[in-house]
mmCIF file of the C-alpha atoms, coordinates in Angstrom:
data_MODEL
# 
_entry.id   MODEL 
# 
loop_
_atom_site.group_PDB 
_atom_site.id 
_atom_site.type_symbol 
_atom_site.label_atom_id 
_atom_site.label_alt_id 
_atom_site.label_comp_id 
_atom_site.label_asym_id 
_atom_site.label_entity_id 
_atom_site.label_seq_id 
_atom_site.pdbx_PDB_ins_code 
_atom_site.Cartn_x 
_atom_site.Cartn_y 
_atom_site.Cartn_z 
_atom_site.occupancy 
_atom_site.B_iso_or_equiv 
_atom_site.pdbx_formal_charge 
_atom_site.auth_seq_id 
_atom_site.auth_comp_id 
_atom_site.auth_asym_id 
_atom_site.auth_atom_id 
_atom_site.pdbx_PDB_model_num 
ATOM 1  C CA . UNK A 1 1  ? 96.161  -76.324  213.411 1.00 0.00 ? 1  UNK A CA 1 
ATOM 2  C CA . UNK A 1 2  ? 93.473  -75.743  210.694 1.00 0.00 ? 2  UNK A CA 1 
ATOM 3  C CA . UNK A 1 3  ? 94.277  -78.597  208.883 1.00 0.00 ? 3  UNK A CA 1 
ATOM 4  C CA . UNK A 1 4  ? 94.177  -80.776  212.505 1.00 0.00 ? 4  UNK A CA 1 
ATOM 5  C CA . UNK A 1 5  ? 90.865  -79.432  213.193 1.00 0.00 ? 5  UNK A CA 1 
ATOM 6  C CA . UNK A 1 6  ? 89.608  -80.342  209.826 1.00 0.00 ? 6  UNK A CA 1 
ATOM 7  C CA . UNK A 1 7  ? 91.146  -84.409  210.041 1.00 0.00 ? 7  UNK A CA 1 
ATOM 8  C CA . UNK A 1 8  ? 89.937  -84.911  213.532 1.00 0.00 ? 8  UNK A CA 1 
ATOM 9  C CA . UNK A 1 9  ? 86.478  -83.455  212.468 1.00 0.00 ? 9  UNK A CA 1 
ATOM 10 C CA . UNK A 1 10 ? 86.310  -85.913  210.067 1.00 0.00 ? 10 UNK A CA 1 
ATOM 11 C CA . UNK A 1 11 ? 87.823  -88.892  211.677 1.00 0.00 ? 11 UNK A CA 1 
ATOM 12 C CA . UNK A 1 12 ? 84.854  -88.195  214.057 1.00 0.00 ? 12 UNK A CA 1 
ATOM 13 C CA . UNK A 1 13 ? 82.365  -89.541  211.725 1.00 0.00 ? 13 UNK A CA 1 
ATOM 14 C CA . UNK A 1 14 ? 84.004  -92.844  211.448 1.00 0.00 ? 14 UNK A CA 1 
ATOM 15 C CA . UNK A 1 15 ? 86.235  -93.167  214.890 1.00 0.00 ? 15 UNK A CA 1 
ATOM 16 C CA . UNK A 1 16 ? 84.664  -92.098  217.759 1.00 0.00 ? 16 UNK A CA 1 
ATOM 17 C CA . UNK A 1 17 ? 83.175  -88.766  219.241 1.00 0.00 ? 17 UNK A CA 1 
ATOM 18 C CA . UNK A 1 18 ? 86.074  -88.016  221.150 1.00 0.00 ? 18 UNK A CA 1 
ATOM 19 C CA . UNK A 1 19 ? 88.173  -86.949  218.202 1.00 0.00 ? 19 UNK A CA 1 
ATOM 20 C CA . UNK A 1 20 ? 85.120  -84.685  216.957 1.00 0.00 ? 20 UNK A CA 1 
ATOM 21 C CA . UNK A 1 21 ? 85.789  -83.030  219.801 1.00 0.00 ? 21 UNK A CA 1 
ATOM 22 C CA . UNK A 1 22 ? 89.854  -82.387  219.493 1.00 0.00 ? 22 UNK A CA 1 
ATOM 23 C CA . UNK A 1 23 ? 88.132  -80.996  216.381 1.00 0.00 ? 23 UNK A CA 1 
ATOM 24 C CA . UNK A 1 24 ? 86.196  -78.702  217.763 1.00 0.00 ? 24 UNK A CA 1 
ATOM 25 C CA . UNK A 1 25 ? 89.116  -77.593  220.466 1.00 0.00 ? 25 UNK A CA 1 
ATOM 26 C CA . UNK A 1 26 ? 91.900  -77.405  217.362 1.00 0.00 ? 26 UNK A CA 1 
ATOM 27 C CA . UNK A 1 27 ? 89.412  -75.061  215.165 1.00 0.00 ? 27 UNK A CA 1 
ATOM 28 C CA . UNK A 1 28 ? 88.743  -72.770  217.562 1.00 0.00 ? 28 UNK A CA 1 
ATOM 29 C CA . UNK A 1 29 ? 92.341  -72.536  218.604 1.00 0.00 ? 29 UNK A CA 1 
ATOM 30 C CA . UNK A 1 30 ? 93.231  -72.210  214.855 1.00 0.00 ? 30 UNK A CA 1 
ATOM 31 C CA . UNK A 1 31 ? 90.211  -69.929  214.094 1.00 0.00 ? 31 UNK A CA 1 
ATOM 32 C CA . UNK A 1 32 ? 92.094  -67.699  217.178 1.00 0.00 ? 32 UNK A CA 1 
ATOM 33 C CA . UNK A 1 33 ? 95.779  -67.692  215.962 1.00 0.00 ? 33 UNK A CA 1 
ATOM 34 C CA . UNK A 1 34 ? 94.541  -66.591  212.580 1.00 0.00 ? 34 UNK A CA 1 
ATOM 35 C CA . UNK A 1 35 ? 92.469  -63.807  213.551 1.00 0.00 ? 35 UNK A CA 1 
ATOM 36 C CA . UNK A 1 36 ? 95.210  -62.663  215.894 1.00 0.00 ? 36 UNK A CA 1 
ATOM 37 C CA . UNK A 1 37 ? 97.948  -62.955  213.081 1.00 0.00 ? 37 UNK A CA 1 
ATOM 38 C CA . UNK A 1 38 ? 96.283  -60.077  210.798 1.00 0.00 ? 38 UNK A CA 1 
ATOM 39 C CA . UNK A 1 39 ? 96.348  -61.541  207.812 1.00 0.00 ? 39 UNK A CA 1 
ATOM 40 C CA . UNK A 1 40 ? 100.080 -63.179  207.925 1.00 0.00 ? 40 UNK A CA 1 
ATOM 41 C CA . UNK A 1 41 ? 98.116  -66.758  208.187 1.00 0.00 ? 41 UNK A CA 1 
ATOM 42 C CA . UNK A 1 42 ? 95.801  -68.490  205.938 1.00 0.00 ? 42 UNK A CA 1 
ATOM 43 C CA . UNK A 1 43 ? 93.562  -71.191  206.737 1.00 0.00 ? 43 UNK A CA 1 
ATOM 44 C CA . UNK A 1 44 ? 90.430  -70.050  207.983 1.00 0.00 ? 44 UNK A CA 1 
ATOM 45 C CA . UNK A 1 45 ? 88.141  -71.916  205.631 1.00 0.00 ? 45 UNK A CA 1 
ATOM 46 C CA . UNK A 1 46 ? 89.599  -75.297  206.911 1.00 0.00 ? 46 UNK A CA 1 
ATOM 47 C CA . UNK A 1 47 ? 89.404  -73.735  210.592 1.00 0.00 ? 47 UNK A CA 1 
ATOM 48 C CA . UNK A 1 48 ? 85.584  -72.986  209.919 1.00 0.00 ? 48 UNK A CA 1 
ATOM 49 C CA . UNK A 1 49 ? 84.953  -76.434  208.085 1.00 0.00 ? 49 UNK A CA 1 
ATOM 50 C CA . UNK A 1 50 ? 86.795  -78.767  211.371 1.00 0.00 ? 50 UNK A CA 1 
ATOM 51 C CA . UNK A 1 51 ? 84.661  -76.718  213.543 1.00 0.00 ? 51 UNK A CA 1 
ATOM 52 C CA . UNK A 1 52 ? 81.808  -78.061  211.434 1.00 0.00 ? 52 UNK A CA 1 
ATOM 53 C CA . UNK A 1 53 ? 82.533  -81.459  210.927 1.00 0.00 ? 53 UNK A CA 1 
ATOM 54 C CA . UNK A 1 54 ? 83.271  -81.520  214.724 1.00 0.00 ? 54 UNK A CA 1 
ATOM 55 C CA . UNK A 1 55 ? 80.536  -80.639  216.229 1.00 0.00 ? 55 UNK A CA 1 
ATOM 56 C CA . UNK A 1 56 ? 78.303  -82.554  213.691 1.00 0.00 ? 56 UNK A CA 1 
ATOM 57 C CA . UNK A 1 57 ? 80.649  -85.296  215.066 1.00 0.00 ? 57 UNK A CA 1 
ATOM 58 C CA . UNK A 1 58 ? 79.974  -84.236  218.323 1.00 0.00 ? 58 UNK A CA 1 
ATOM 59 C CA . UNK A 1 59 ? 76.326  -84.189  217.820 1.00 0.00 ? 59 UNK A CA 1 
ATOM 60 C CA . UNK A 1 60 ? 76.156  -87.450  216.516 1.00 0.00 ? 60 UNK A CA 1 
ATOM 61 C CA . UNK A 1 61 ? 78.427  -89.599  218.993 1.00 0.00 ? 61 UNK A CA 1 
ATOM 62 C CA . UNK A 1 62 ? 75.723  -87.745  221.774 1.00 0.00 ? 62 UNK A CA 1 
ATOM 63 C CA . UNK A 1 63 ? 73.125  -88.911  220.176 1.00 0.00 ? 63 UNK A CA 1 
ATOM 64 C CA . UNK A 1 64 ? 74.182  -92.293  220.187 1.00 0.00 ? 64 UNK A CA 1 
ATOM 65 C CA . UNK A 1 65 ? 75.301  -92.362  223.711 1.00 0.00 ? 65 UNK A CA 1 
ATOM 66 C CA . UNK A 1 66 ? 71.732  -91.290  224.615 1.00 0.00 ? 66 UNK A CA 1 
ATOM 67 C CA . UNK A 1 67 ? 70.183  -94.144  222.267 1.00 0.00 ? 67 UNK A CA 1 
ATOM 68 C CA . UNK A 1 68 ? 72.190  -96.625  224.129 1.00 0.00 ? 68 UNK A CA 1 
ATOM 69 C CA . UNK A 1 69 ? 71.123  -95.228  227.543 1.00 0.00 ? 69 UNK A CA 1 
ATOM 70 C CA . UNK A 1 70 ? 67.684  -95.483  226.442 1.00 0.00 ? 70 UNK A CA 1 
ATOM 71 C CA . UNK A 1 71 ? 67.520  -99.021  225.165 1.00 0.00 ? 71 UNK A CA 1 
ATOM 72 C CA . UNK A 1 72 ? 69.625  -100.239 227.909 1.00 0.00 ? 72 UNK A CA 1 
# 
């Protein structure tokens, strides 16, 4: 899940927004499962880093959206 996060995050950057956001979604879910397992999983540094990427994604596909809107 942390490693999901941390793809779509990044495929957000050169995709589209929408996949910034699955990163955002898949980090916090993996952010959950390994603060719930106690230790038994790893992966929180790539949880933390898609739910960067993501919402810098996320950030940046809304500010295009309201760049268009403006222009148009």
């Amino acid at each position: 899940m942390a490693i999901t996060s941390l793809v779509c995050g990044a495929l957000g950057f050169f995709l589209c927004f929408a996949t910034s956001i699955l990163g955002v979604i898949f980090g916090h879910i993996a952010k959950s499962q390994i603060d719930k397992s106690d230790g038994a999983e790893e992966g929180h540094g790539l949880a933390v880093a898609g739910l960067i990427t993501g919402y810098i994604g996320t950030a940046i596909g809304v500010l295009i959206i309201i760049a268009i809107a403006a222009g148009a």
